[in-house]
N, C-alpha and C positions, 0 to 999 in steps of 0.2 A: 434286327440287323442294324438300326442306328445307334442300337447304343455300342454295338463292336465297331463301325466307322467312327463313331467320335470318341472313342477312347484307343483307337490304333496309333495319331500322333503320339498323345501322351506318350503312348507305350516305347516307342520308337523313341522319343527326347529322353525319357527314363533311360533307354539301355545308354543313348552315346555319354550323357551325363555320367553316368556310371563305369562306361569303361572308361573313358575320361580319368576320371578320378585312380583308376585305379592303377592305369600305366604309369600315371605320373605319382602312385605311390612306391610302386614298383621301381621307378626309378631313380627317387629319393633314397629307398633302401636299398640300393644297390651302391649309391653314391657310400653312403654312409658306413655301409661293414667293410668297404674298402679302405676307409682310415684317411681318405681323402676330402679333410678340410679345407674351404677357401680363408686362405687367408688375403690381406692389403696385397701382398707382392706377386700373389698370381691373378686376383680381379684383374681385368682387363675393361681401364675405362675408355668409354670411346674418345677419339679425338675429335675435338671443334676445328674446323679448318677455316681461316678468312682469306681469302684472298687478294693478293694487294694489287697486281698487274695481271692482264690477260694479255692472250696472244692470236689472232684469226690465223687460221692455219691455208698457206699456201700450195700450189700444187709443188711437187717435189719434196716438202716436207718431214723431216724426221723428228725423233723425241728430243733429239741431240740440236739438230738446225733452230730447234725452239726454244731459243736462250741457253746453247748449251747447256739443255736438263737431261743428266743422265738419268738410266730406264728407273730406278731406283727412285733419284728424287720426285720423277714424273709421278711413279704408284704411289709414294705421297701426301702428292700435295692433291693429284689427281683420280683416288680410288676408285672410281665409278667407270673409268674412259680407260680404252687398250689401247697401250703406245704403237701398238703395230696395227692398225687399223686406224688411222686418220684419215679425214677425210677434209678436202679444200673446203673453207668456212668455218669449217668447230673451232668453237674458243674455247682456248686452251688457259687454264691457270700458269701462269711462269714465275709467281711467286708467290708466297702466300706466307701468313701467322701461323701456327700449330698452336693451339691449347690442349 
C-alpha cells in the first residue's frame, strides 16, 4: 500500500504536465493551419505609462472635472481604475508619458 501512496503524486504531476503540454500543442496547431502568422504590425507591445501629475479625487467628481480628461484619455493613461466608479481620495493620473 505505500508504494501506491507514494507514487500517486507522481502520477497525478505526470498526467497535469502532460495535458499541459498537449493543449498547448493543440493550440499551436491550430494557430498555425490557419495561416496566421504574427507578424511587427499585429504584436501588441505593452505600454510603459509614467506619470507626470496626479489628481486626489473630490466628492462630486467626474472623469471630465479631473483636468478635463475625457473617458478615452482617462482608459489611458489610467487602465487599471473605472472612470465611473471614483471614489473621494483616489489619486488619479491627469497626466502622464506613454512609451
Amino acid at each position: 500500500m505505500d508504494i501506491i501512496s507514494s507514487k500517486m503524486p507522481m502520477a497525478i504531476n505526470l498526467f497535469l504536465v502532460l495535458s499541459r503540454f498537449f493543449s498547448v500543442s493543440t493550440a499551436e496547431r491550430k494557430l498555425r493551419s490557419s495561416g496566421a502568422q504574427p507578424t511587427l504590425a499585429t504584436l501588441r507591445v505593452p505600454s510603459m505609462i509614467y506619470c507626470v501629475s496626479v489628481y486626489g479625487v473630490k466628492s462630486g467628481d467626474t472623469c471630465f472635472a479631473c483636468q478635463n480628461l475625457t473617458t478615452s484619455s482617462f482608459d489611458k493613461i489610467t487602465p487599471n481604475l473605472n472612470c465611473k466608479a471614483l471614489f473621494v481620495g483616489q489619486w488619479l493620473c491627469v497626466k502622464a508619458v506613454i512609451f
